[in-house]
One Martini backbone bead per residue (centre of mass of N, CA, C, O) as a GRO file, in nm:
protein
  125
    1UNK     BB    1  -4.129   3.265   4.183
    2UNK     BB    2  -3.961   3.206   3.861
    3UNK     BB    3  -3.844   3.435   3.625
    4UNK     BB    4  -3.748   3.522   3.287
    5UNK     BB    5  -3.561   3.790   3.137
    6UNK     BB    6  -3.599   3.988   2.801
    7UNK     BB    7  -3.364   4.164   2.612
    8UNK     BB    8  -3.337   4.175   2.319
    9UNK     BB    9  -3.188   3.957   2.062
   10UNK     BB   10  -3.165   3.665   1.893
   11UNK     BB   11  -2.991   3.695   1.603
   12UNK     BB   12  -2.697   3.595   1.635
   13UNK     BB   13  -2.755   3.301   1.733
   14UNK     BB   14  -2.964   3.218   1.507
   15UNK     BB   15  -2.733   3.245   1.266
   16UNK     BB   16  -2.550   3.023   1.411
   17UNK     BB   17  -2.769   2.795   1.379
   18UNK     BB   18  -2.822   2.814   1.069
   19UNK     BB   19  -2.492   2.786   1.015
   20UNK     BB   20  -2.479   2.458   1.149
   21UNK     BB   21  -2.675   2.349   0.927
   22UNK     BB   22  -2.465   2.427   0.677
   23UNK     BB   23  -2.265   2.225   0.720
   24UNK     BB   24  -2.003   2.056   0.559
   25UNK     BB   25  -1.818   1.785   0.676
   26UNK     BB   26  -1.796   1.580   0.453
   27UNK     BB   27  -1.634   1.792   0.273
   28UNK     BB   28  -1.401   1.775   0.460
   29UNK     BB   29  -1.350   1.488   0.542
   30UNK     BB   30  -1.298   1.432   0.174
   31UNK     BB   31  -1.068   1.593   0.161
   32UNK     BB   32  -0.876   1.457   0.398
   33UNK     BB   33  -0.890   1.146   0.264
   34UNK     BB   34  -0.739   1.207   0.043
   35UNK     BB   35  -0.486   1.331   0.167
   36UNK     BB   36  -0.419   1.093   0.318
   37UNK     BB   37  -0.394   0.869   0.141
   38UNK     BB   38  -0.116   1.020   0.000
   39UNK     BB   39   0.028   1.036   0.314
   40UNK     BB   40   0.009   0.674   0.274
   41UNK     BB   41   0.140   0.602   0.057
   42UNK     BB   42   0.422   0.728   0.094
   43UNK     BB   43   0.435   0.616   0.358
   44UNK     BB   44   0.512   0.381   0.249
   45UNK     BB   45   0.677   0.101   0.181
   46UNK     BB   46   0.787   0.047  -0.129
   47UNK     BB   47   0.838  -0.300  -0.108
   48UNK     BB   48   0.556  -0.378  -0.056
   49UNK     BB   49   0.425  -0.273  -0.312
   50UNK     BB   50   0.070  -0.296  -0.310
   51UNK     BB   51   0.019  -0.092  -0.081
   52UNK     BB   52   0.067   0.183  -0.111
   53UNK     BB   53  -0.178   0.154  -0.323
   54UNK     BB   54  -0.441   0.039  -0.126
   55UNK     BB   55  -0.561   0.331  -0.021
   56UNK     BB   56  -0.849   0.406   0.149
   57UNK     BB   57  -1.149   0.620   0.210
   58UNK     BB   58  -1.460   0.671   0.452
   59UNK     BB   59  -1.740   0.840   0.491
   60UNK     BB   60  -1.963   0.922   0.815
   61UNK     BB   61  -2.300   0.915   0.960
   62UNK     BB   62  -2.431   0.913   1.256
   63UNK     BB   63  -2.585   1.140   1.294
   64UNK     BB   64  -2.353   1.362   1.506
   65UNK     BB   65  -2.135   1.128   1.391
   66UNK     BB   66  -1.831   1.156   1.238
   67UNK     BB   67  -1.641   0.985   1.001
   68UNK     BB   68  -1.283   0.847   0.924
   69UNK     BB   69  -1.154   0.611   0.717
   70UNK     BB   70  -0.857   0.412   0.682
   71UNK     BB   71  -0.749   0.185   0.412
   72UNK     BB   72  -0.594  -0.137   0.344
   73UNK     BB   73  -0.660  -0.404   0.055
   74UNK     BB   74  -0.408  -0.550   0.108
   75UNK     BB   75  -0.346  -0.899   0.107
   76UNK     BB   76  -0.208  -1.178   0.280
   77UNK     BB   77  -0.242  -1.439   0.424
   78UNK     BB   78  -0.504  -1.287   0.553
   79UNK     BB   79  -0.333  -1.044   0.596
   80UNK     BB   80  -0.237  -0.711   0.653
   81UNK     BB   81   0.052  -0.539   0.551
   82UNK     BB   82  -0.002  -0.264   0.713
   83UNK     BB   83   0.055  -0.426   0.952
   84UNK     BB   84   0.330  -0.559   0.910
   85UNK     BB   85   0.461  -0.284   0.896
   86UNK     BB   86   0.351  -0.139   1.148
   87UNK     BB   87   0.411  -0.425   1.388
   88UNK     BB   88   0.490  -0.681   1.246
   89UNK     BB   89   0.636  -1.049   1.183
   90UNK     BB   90   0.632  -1.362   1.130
   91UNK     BB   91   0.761  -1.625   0.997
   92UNK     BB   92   0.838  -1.919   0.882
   93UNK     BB   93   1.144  -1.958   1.029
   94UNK     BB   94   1.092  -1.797   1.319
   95UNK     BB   95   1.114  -1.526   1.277
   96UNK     BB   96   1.159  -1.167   1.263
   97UNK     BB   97   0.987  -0.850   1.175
   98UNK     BB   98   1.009  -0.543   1.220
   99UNK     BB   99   0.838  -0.286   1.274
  100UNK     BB  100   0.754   0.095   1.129
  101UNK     BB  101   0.578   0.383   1.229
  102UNK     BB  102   0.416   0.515   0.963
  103UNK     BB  103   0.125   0.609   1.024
  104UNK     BB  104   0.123   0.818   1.220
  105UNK     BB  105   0.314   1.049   1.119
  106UNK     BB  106   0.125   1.052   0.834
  107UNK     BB  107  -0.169   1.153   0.979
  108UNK     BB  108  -0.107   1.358   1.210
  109UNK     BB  109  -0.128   1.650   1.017
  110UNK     BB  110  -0.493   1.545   0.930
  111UNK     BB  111  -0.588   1.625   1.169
  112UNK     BB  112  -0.521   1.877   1.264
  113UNK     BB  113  -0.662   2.023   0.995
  114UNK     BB  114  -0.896   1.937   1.048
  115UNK     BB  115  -0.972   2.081   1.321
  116UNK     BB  116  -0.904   2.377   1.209
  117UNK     BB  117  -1.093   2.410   1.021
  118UNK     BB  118  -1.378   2.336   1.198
  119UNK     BB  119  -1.301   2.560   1.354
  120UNK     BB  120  -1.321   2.753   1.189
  121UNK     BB  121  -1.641   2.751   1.066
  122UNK     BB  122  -1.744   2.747   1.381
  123UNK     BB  123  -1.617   3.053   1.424
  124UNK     BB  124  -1.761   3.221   1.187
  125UNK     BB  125  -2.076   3.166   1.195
   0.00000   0.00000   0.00000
């Protein structure tokens, strides 16, 4: 038969599993929402007329999984313009127009921030 023992506390333990239980995840996640829509704005192309201005984003969770996602609601017939800038599209008369990749350059040191901040949080706890 085997048995575990225990000398000393799980103070620290204790201490570190109470303050995962009050991270505030929504509000980190709030506040790079804020600020991605911000460098996906400037990073529009400024022609595309009202996609610069039409980013938005939604933080969510279900369960231990938390989301945020950044929506862009400019729509040209039934299609969205962010993806027509981001990735190119046939013109009507034959033609193509070269998409350029401008979404990933600019959201991806908002992502990086994430990171860094949540391990912060989850590091100092």
């Amino acid at each position: 038969m085997s048995f575990v023992s225990h000398s000393g506390s799980f103070k620290n333990m204790e201490k570190f599993l109470v303050s995962m239980q009050k991270l505030d995840i929504i509000h980190i996640l709030n506040k790079f929402g804020s600020e991605g829509v911000a460098v996906l704005s400037s990073a529009t192309p400024m022609d595309s007329g009202k996609a610069s201005t039409s980013w938005s984003y939604e933080v969510s969770r279900n369960g231990s999984v938390y989301s945020i996602v950044w929506s862009n609601s400019d729509v040209e017939n039934g299609f969205p313009v962010a993806i027509m800038l981001q990735y190119g599209y046939g013109t009507g008369t034959g033609g193509y127009v070269q998409g350029r990749d401008y979404i990933n350059p600019a959201i991806r040191p908002i992502f990086d921030k994430i990171a860094t901040e949540v391990w912060k949080v989850v590091t100092a706890a």
